[in-house]
C-alpha positions in Angstrom: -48.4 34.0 45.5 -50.7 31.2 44.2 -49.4 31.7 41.0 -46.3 31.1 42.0 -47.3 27.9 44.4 -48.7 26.7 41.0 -45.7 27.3 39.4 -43.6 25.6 42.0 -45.6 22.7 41.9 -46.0 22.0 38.1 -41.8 22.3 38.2 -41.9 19.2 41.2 -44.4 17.5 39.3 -42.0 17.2 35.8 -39.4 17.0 38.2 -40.6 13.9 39.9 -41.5 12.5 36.5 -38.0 13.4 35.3 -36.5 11.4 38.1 -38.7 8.4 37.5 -37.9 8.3 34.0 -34.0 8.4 34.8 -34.2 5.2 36.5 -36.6 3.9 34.3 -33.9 4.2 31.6 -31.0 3.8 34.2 -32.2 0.3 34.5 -33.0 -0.3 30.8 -29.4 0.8 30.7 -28.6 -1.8 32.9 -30.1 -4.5 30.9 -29.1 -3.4 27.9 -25.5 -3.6 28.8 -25.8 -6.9 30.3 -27.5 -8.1 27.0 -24.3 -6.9 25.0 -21.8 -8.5 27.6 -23.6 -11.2 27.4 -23.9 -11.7 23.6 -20.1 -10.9 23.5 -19.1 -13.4 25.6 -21.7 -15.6 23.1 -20.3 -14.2 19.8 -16.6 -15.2 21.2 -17.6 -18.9 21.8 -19.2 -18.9 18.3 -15.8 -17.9 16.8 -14.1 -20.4 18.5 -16.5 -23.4 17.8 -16.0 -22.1 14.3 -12.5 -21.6 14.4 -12.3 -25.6 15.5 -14.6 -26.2 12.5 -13.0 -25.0 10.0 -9.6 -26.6 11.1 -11.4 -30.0 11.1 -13.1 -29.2 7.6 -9.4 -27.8 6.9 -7.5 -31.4 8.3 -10.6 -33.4 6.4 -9.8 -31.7 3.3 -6.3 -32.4 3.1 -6.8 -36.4 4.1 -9.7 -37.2 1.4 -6.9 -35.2 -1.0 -4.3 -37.3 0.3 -6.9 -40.2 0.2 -7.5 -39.9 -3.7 -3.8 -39.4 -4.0 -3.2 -43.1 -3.0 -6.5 -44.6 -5.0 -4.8 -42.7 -8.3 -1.8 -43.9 -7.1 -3.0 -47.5 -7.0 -4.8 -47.5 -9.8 -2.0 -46.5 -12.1 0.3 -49.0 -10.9 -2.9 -51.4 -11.4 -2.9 -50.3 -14.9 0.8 -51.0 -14.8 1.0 -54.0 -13.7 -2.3 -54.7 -16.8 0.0 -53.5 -19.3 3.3 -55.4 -18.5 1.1 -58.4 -18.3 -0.2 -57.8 -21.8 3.7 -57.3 -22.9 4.8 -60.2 -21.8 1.7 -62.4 -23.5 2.9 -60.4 -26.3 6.2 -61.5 -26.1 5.6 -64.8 -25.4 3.4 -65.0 -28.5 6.3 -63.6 -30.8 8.6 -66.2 -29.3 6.9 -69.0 -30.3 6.9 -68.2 -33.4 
């Protein structure tokens, strides 16, 4: 009979162990999946900021190509304007003679 009182009482012992270890782990659970909710709601807002980066990067892009479009555009008709100024001296020059 003691042996079996032992028995009885090593089996409540791991049992009680047993039990505090499940809610040990049920609130490292707990935590745990706040954490993740918590970092998915965080990884979501990190897409969209760079979502709204990359169409600004996306808009600048296209404006400094536009940009250099007009400065090329300008500086041939600069060049232009040089060389039909040069013509005409030209011309000038053969009509006097």
């Amino acid at each position: 009979m003691a042996e079996t009182n032992v028995l009885i009482s090593g089996i409540e012992f791991k049992i009680r162990q047993l039990i505090e270890k499940n809610k040990q782990l049920a609130i490292e659970n707990k935590k745990l999946s706040d954490e993740i909710a918590t970092l998915r709601k965080r990884a979501e807002e990190v897409l969209l900021v760079n979502n709204e980066l990359n169409e600004q990067l996306n808009k600048k892009i296209i404006v400094n190509a536009l940009g250099n479009e007009k400065e090329e555009i300008e500086e041939g008709r600069k060049l232009i304007k040089a060389l039909v100024k040069e013509i005409d001296q030209c011309i000038a020059i053969l009509n006097k003679r």
